[in-house]
Structures are given as structure tokens and as C-alpha cells.
Wavefront OBJ file of the C-alpha trace (Angstrom):
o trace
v -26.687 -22.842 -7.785
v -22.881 -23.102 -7.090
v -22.160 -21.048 -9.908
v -24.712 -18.697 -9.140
v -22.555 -18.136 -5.643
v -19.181 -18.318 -7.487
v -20.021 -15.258 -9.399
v -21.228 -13.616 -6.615
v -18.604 -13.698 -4.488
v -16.213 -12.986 -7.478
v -18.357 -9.666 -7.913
v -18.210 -9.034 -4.337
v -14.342 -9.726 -4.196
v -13.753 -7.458 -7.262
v -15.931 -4.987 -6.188
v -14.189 -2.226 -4.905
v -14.450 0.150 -1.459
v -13.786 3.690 -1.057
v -13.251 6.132 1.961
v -14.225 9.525 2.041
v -14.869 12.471 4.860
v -18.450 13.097 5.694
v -19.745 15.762 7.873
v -23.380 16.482 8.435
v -24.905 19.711 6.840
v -21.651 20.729 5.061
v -21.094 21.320 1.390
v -18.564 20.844 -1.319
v -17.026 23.924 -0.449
v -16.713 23.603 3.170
v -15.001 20.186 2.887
v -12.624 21.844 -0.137
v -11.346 24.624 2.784
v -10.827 22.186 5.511
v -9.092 19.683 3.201
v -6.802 22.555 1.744
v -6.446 23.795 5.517
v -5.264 20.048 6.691
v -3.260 19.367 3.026
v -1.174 22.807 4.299
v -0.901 21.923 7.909
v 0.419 18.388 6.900
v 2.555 19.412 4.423
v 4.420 22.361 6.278
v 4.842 20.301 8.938
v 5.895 17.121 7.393
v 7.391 18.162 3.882
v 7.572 15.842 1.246
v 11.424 13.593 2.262
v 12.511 11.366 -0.172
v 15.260 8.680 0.742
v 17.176 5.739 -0.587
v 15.872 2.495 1.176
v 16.627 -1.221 -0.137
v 15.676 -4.489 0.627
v 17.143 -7.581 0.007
v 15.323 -10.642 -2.179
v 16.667 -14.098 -2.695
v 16.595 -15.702 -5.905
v 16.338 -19.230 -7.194
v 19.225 -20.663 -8.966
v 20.039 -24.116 -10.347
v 23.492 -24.958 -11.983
v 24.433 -28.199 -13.812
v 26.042 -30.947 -11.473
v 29.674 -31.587 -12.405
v 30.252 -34.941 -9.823
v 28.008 -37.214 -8.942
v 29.446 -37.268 -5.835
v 28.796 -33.663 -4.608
v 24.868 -33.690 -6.518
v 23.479 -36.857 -4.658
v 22.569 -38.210 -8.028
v 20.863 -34.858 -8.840
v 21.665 -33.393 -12.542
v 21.110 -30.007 -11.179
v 22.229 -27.990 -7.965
v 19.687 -25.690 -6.039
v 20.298 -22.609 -4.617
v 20.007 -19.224 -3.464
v 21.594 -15.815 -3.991
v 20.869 -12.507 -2.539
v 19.968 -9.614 -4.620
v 19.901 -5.912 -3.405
v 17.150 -3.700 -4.599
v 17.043 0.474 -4.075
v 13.624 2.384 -3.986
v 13.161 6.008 -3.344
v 10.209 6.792 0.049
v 8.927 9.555 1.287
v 9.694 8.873 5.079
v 7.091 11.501 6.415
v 4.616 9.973 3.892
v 2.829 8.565 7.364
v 3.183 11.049 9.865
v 1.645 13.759 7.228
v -1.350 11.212 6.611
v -1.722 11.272 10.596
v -1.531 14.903 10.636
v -4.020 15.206 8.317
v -6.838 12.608 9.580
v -6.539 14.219 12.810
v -6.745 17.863 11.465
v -10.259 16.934 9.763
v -11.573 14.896 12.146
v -10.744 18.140 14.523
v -12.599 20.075 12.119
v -15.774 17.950 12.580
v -15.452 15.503 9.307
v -15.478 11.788 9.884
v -13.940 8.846 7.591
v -16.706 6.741 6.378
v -15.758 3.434 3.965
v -18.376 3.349 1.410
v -18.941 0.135 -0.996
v -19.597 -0.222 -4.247
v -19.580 3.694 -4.654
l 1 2 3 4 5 6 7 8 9 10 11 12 13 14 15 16 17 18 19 20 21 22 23 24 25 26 27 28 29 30 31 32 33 34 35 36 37 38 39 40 41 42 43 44 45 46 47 48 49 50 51 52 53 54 55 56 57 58 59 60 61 62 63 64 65 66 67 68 69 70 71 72 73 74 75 76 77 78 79 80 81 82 83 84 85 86 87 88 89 90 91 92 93 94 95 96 97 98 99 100 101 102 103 104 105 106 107 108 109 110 111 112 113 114 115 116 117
């Protein structure tokens, strides 16, 4: 019985969700104009801007000890060093997703999550 509900909430964790716009008695092609409508109002507005962002991580390091004295009987020192990492981001990557939800919910179309699609 236990692995009956193992494998069942593995399934259920794997599974995956979707979201998609839903609009009562529309059709493919109505929701193709009003998303090509929004993806242009989004985009003009909020073009595509990528920058150079970085973060820092910290790393793990151990060195040999040299003296006892300074390694508290330890053969090996701990420590940490910083490491800086560059990415490119589109900064208007949100504010055109914004524009957009709003543009097609303005247009009658609602975001619905649907599981196991």
C-alpha cells in the first residue's frame, strides 16, 4: 500500500501543469489575432533590452595545514572565496509579460492552469 502511494505522488509530482488563455465561444483564429495584437503592443512598447548583470557565489576551499599551531590540529584549512559570475537579461522581459496579460485579459481571454494536459 505504501508503495502504491509512493508512486502516486511521484506521478503527481512529475506530472506537469500548463497555462493557457481561454475565452468562451472563440476560435483558434480569434485567439491567434489577439495574441499577435498583445505580442506587438508588448513588444513596441517594451523592446527586447539585453544587459550585463552578475552575481556573486562563494566557493568552498580547503588548503593543507602548514603549523599545527594555526590548524587546531586540523590537516586541512576551510574556507571561502568569492567568485564573480556575468549573465546577459532582458530587463523589460517582465514589464512586456505584464503588458501582455493585461492586453488579453482586456480583450476578454482569461489564464486558466490546466493539469496533466
Amino acid at each position: 500500500m505504501n508503495i502504491k502511494f509512493t508512486l502516486l505522488f511521484a506521478t503527481l509530482l512529475l506530472s506537469g501543469c500548463t497555462t493557457q488563455w481561454v475565452k468562451s465561444s472563440a476560435n483558434a483564429e480569434d485567439f491567434t489575432i489577439s495574441k499577435g495584437a498583445c505580442e506587438t503592443l508588448s513588444e513596441e512598447k517594451f523592446p527586447v533590452k539585453n544587459e550585463v548583470a552578475q552575481r556573486t557565489q562563494y566557493t568552498s576551499y580547503y588548503l593543507p595545514c602548514g603549523k599545527k599551531d594555526d590548524c587546531k590540529n586540523e590537516k586541512y584549512i576551510s574556507g571561502q572565496r568569492p567568485e564573480t559570475q556575468s549573465y546577459v537579461m532582458d530587463v523589460n522581459s517582465g514589464s512586456r509579460q505584464a503588458l501582455f496579460n493585461q492586453c488579453m485579459k482586456l480583450r476578454g481571454w482569461t489564464s486558466e492552469t490546466k493539469w496533466f494536459p
